[in-house]
C-alpha positions in Angstrom: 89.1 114.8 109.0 86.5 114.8 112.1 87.0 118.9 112.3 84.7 120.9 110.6 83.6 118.8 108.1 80.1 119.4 106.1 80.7 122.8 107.0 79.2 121.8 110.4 80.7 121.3 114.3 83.6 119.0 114.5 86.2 117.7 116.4 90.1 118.0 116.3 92.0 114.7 116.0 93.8 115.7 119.0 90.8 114.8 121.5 90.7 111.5 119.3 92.2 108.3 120.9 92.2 105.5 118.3 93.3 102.2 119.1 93.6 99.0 116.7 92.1 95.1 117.8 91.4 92.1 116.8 88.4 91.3 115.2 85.6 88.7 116.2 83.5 86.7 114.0 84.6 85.1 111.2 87.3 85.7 108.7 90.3 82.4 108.4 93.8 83.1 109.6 93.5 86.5 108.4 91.1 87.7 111.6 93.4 86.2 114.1 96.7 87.5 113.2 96.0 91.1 112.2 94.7 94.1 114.4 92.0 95.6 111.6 89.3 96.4 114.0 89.5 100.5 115.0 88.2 101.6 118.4 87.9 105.2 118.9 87.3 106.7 122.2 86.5 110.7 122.8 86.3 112.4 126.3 82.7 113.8 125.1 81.7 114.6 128.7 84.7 117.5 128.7 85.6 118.7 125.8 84.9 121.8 125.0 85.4 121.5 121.4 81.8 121.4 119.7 79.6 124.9 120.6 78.1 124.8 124.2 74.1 124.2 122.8 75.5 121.4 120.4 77.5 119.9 123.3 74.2 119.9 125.6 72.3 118.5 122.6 74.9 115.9 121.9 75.0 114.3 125.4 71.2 114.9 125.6 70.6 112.4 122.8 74.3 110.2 123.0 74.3 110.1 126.9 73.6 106.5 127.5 76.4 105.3 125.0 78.6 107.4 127.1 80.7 105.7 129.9 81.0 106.6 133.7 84.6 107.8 132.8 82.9 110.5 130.2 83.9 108.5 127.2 82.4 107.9 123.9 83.8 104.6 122.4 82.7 103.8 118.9 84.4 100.8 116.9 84.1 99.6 113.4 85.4 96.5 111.9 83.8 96.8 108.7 86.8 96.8 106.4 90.1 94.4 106.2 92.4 97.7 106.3 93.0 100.1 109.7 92.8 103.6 107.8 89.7 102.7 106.3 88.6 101.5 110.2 89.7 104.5 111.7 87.8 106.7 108.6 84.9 105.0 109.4 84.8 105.6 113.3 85.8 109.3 113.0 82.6 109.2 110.1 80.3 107.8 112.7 81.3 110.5 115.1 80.8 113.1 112.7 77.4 111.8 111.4 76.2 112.0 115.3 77.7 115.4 115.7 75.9 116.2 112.7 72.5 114.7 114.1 72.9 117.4 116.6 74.2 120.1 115.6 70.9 122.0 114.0 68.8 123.2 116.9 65.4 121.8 116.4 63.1 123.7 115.2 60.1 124.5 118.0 56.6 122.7 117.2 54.1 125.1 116.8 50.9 124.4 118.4 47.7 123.9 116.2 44.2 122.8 116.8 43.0 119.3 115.2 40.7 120.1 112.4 37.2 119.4 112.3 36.8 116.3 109.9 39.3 114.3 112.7 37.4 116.0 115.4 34.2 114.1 114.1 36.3 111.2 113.1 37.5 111.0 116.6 33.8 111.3 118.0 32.1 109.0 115.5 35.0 106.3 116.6 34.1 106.7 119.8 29.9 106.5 119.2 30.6 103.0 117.2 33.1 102.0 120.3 30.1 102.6 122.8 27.4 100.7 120.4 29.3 97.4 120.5 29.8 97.8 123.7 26.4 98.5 124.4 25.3 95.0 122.5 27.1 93.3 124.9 25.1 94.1 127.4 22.1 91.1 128.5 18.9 92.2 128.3 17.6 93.8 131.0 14.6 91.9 132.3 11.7 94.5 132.3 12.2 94.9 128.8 
């Protein structure tokens, strides 16, 4: 499911360690006798299996939610079923593979155009007249 789907990077199942929890919050009897909530955890700091650009890009932007061990643990709780748990983790793992996995597109430099040239000044000339008025009068004139 995580491998090449969209057509773009992906990850096997094989690198995927999924693990099932209690839940918090609320929820009845229901929450504390059954193990719904799906933790996923990928070694993201070594595997090798997204391209090396995308892999630089991904730890670029996902680096802080990664821990000292290389680890990226993601967890989802949002439906009363495991399968649809563990869809959902190996879904948010693909949607930030995803986020990555275009290089961006270099910004091209351009000048400002002229009307927000003079906006800019005439901003600045009203800026320097009130601050003007605040001045006291000076005492020769």
């Amino acid at each position: 499911m995580a491998h090449e789907s969209r057509g773009g990077p992906g990850v096997p199942l094989r690198e995927l360690e999924i693990r099932f929890v209690r839940s918090s919050g609320p929820g009845g009897q229901n929450v504390n006798k059954v193990s719904s909530k799906a933790v996923l955890r990928w070694g993201a700091a070594e595997s090798r299996a997204l391209p090396p650009a995308v892999h630089r890009r991904f730890l670029d932007r996902y680096g802080r939610r990664i821990t000292k061990e290389g680890e990226l643990v993601l967890a989802s709780d949002r439906f009363r079923d495991q399968g649809r748990n563990a869809a959902d983790c190996v879904a948010k793992l693909q949607s930030m593979i995803d986020a990555v996995a275009a290089e961006p597109r270099p910004r091209k430099a351009t000048h400002p155009p002229r009307a927000s040239r003079e906006r800019r000044l005439e901003g600045k000339r009203r800026r320097a007249q009130t601050k003007e008025r605040r001045t006291a009068p000076s005492a020769d004139g």
